[in-house]
N, C-alpha and C positions, 0 to 999 in steps of 0.2 A: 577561685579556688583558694582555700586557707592551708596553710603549712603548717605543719604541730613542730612544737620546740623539737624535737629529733629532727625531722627535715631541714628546719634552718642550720641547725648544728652540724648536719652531717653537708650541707651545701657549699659547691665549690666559690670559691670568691671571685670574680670575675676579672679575668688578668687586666682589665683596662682601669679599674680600680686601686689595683695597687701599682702599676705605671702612672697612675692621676698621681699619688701620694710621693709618690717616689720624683716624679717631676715638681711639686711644690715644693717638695724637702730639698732638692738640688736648686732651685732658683728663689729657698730662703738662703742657703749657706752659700750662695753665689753673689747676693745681693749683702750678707753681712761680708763679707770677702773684701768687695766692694768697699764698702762702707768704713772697715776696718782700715784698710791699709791704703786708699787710694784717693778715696774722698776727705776735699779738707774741711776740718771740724769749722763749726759755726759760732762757737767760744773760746778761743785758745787759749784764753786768761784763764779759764775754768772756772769762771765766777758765777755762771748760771747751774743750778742742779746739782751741785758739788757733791749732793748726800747718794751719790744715783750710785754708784759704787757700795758703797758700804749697804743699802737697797739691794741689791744684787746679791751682796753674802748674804744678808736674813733672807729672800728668798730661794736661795739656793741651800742654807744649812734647814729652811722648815720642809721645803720638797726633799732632802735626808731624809728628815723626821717622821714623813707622811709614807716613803716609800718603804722603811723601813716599817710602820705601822701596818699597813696592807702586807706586808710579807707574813707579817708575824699572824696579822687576822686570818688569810688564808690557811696558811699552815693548821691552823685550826678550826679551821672550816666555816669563819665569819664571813659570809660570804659579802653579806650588805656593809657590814665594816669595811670589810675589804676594799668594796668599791669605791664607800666614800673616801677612803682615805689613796684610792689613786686617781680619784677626780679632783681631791686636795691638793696632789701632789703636781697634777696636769695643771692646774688654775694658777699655784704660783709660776711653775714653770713657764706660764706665758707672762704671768707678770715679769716674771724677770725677764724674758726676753724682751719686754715694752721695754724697761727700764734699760735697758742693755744696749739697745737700737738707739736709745733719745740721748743714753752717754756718749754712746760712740758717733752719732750725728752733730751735738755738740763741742765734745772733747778729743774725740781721736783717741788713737792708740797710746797706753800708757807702758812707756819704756819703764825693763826691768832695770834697776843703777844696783845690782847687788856685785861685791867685788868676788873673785877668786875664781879658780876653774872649777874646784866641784861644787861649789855653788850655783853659778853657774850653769852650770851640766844638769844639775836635780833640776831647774828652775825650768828649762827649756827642753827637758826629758820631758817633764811634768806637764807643762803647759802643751807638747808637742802632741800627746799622748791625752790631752783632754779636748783638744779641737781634733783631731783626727777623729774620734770616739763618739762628740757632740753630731758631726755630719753622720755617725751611720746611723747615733742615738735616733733623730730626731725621725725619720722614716716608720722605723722599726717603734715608737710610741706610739706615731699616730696610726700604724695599721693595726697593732696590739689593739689600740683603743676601737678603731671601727672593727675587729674581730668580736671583741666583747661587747660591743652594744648591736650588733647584730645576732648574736644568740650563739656566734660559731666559738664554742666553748671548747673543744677540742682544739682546735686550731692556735685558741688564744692561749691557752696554759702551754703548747709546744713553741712559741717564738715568743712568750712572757717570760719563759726561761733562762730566753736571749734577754731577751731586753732589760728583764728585774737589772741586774747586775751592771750593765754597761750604764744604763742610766744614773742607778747610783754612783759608780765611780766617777759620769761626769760630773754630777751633784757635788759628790766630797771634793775632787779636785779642783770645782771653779770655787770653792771658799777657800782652800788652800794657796790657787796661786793668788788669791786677793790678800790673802795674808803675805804673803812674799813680798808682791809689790808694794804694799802698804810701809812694812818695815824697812823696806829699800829705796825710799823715796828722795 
């Protein structure tokens, strides 16, 4: 029996689908958890892949660029733009995650050295507030994204609403506190 795009659209998603997603998004943010703060890097000199940071802003300022493009194409009802540009947006997003995993496998966690207390305070507000955001982001993309290639187009504009916004801010704030760190070295 064949479904017409109304029936996909209007079909419930299957609670063990998005408990699947929700469990690989808690045991990716579990494993960079890990990885960040407990596992010791494999070049402490930093001399291997040095560029993998500054890698990380340009992927994280073009997935800006691309999510902002898809906002702006829907809005005007570019649909197929739309899409390509937050499959753009998904594609670097994992590039930078590759990159992000292979830094922090190599290098470890890089301490912020900025002086003062409201410095400070901005730095690990910011930072506090972009990993907190990254663990709900990352759930809430990939079911967005199996909403929309499954046809359930109601579904996906209602928790796209969530997610437009949370995503970008994690976007702008991981090239912001690379900027921090950078200058505070």
């Amino acid at each position: 029996m064949t479904t017409t795009p109304h029936q996909r659209a209007e079909a419930r998603t299957a609670p063990s689908i998005i408990l699947a997603i929700v469990a690989v998004s808690l045991a990716a943010s579990l494993f960079l958890a890990w990885l960040v703060y407990y596992h010791q890097p494999a070049d402490v000199a930093g001399t291997h892949l040095a560029f993998l940071p500054a890698m990380d802003t340009i992927f994280n300022t073009l997935c800006t660029i691309f999510l902002l493009m898809g906002y702006s194409f829907i809005r005007t009802g570019r649909i197929q733009a739309h899409r390509n540009s937050m499959f753009a947006a998904f594609i670097v997003s994992c590039l930078f995650l590759a990159a992000y995993v292979t830094n922090k496998f190599l290098h470890g966690d890089m301490l912020f050295h900025g002086q003062g207390h409201a410095l400070r305070t901005a730095y690990f507000t910011l930072l506090i507030s972009h990993i907190l955001l990254s663990v709900i982001a990352l759930p809430m993309i990939l079911i967005t994204f199996f909403l929309s290639l499954t046809g359930r187009f109601p579904a996906h504009r209602k928790l796209a609403r969530w997610t437009f916004p949370i995503w970008l801010y994690v976007s702008v704030t991981g090239v912001i506190v690379y900027a921090m760190l950078s200058n505070y070295r």
